[in-house]
C-alpha positions in Angstrom: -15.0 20.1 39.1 -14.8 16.5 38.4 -18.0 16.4 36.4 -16.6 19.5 34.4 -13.3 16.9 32.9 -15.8 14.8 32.0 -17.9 17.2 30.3 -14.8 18.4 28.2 -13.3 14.7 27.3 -17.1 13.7 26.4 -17.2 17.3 24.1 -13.4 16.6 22.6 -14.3 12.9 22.0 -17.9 14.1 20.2 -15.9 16.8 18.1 -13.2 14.0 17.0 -15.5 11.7 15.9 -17.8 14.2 14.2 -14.4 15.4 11.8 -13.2 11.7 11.3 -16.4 9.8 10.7 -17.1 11.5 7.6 -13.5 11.1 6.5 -13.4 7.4 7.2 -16.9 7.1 5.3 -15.4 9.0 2.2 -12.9 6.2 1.9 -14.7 3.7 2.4 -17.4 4.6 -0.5 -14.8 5.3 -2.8 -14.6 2.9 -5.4 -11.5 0.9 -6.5 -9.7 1.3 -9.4 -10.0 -1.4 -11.9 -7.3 -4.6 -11.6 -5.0 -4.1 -14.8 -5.6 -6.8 -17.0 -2.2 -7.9 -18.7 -2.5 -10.6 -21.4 0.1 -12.7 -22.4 2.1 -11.2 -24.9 1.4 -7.6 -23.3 4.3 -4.9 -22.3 4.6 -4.6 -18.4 4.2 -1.6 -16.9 7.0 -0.2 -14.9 7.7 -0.9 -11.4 10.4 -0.6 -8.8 11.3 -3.7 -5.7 14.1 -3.8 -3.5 16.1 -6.9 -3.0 19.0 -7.8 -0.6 22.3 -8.6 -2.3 23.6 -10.2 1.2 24.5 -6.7 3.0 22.2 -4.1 1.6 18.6 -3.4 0.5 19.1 -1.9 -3.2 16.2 -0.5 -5.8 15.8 -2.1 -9.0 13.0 -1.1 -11.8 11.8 -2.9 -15.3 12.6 -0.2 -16.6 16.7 -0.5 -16.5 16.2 -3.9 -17.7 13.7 -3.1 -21.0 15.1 -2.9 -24.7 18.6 -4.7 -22.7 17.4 -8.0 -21.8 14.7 -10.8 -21.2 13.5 -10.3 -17.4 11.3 -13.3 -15.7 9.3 -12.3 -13.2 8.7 -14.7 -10.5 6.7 -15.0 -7.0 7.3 -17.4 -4.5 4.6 -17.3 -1.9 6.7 -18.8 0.9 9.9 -18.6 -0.1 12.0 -17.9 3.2 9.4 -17.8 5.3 10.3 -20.9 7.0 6.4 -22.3 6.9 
């Protein structure tokens, strides 16, 4: 009876790995899209970031910001990171 549970997890585990394997291998040979590559001067595409006014997280996009007004994008790497 004992040998039969092990039989069963041994056959559940074989059939798992036979339907994810392939999956997992799909992935990983499918190749990456290409980096955009912006120059200077170029339009930036749209995107969307949250930021904390002091009590919420709240959307904003380029998009509400383009024909209005200049936007500077800026990244600091450790800003409030305490490092």
């Amino acid at each position: 009876m004992k040998r039969r549970g092990i039989s069963t997890m041994l056959g559940v585990w074989l059939l798992t790995a036979a339907i994810v394997c392939p999956q997992i291998n799909a992935q990983a040979n499918k190749p990456e899209p290409a980096p955009m590559k912006l120059k200077v001067g170029d339009v930036a595409p749209d995107f969307k970031l949250q930021y904390f006014d002091g009590s919420d997280l709240k959307d904003v996009s380029l998009s509400q910001y383009r024909g209005k007004s200049n936007v500077v994008v800026a990244f600091y790497v450790f800003a409030f990171t305490g490092g």
